[in-house]
C-alpha positions in Angstrom: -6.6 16.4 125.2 -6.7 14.5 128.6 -10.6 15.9 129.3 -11.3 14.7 125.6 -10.8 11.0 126.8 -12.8 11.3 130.3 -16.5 10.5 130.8 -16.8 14.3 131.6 -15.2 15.4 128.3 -16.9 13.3 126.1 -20.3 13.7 127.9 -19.9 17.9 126.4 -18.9 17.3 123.4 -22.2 15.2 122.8 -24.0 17.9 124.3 -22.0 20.4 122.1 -22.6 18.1 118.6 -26.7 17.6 119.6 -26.5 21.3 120.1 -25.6 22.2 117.0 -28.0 19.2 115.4 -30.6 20.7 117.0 -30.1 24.2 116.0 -30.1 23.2 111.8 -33.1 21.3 112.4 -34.6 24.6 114.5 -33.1 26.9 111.6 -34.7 24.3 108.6 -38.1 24.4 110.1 -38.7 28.1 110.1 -37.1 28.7 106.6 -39.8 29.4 103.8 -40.3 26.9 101.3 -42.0 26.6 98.2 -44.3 23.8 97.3 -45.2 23.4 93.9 -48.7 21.8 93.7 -48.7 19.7 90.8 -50.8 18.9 88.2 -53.4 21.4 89.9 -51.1 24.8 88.4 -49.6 22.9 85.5 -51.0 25.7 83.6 -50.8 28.6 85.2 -48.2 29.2 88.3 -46.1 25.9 87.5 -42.3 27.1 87.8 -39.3 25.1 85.9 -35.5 25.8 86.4 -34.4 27.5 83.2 -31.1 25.2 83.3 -33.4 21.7 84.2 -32.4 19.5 81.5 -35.7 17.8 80.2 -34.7 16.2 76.4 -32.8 16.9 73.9 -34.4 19.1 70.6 -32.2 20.3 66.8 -31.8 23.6 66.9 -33.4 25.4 63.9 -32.1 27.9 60.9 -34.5 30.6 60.3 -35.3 28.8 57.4 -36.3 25.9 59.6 -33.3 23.8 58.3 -30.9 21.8 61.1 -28.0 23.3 62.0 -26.4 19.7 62.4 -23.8 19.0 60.1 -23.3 15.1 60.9 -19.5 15.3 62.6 -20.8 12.3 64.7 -19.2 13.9 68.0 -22.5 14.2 70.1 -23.0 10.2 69.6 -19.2 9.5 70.4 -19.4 11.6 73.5 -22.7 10.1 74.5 -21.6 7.7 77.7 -24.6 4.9 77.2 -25.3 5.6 73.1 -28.5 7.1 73.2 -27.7 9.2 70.4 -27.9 7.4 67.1 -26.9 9.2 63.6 -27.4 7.3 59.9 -25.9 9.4 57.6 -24.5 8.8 53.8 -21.8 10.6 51.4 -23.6 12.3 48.6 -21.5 14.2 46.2 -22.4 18.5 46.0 -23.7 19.0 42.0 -22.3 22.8 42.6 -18.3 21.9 43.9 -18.3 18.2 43.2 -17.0 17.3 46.8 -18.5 14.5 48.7 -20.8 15.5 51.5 -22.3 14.1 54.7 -25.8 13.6 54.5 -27.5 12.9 57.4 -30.6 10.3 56.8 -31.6 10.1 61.1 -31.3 11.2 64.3 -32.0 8.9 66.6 -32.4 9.9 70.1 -33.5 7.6 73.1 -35.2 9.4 75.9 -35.7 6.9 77.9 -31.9 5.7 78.2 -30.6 9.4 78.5 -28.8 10.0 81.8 -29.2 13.7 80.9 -25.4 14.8 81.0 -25.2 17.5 78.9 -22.0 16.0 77.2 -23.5 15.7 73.9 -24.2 19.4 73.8 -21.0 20.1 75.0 -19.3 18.6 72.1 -21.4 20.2 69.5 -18.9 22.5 68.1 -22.2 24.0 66.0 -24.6 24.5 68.5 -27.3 22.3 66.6 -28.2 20.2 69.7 -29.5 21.9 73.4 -31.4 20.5 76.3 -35.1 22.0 77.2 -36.7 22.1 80.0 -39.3 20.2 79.2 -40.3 17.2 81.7 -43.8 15.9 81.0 -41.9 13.2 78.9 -43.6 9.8 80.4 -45.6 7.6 77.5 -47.1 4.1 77.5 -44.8 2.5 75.2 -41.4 2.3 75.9 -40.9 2.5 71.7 -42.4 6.3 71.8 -39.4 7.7 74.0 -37.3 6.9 70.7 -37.4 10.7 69.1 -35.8 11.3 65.5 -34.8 15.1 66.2 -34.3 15.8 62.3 -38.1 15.2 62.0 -39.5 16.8 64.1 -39.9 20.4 64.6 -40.3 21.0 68.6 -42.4 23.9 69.4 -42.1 24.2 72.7 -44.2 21.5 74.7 -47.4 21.6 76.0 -46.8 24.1 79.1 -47.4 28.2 78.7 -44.0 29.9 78.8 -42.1 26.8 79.8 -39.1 27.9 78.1 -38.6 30.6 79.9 -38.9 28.8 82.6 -42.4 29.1 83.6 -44.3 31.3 86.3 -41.9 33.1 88.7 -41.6 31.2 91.7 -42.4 32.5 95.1 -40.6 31.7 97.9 -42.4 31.4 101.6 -45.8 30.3 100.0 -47.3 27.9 98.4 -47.4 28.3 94.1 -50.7 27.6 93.6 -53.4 29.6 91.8 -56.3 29.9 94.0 -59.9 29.3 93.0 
């Protein structure tokens, strides 16, 4: 402990902390990396995490119906209320009990902070993040999306879904010419 305090003592344990800067900077530099070179290979070697959270889609029924059922839970969850849901009671002809209708899903893209808590809450899976990230518009009004109308087919990237091309680490992810 005594060393610790001297000039002597301090001087190497600079020496020992630049040491060991120096080496992660050493180690860094000569670690492959993988550049994506964008928009060039948008569509053909563009790679997107699987799990990248891009906006927020319904899921479908095989008939193409929603699987939402209008429990409100994804817009009480929501932190900054980007999720909006009008809905009305309308009375089933075939049991004669009362019945949430819902009339619109309102979801802001451009206030989303991209949580995930929404989804979480859905107890019926009728709600999921994509990956898709080519989101930006010219008019603030268009990032306003009504899920229940429209049917999302998957974006405008080949494969993106599935997360894209397979990504290659150590070079860079570009298709040549």
């Amino acid at each position: 402990m005594e060393d610790n305090k001297s000039y002597f003592g301090e001087l190497s344990r600079g020496i020992k902390t630049l040491a060991v800067g120096l080496k992660t900077t050493l180690k860094e530099y000569f670690t492959p990396k993988s550049t994506e070179q964008y928009p060039e290979n948008r569509k053909t070697t563009l790679h997107v995490a699987k799990r990248h959270r891009g906006r927020l889609v319904f899921k479908r029924n095989e008939d193409g119906s929603y699987k939402c059922t209008v429990c409100t839970l994804c817009e009480k969850t929501c932190p900054n209320g980007t999720i909006k849901i009008l809905s009305h009671m309308e009375e089933d002809p075939e049991s004669g009990k009362k019945k949430k209708v819902l009339d619109d899903y309102i979801y802001d893209l451009g206030d989303c902070m991209f949580c995930q808590l929404c989804t979480n809450a859905c107890n019926f899976d009728a709600i999921e993040f994509t990956n898709d990230f080519e989101n930006s518009v010219f008019k603030r009004e268009s990032l306003r999306l009504h899920l229940d109308k429209e049917v999302y087919e998957g974006g405008s990237l080949p494969h993106l879904l599935e997360g894209g091309a397979e990504q290659t680490i150590g070079k860079f992810n570009t298709k040549t010419r």
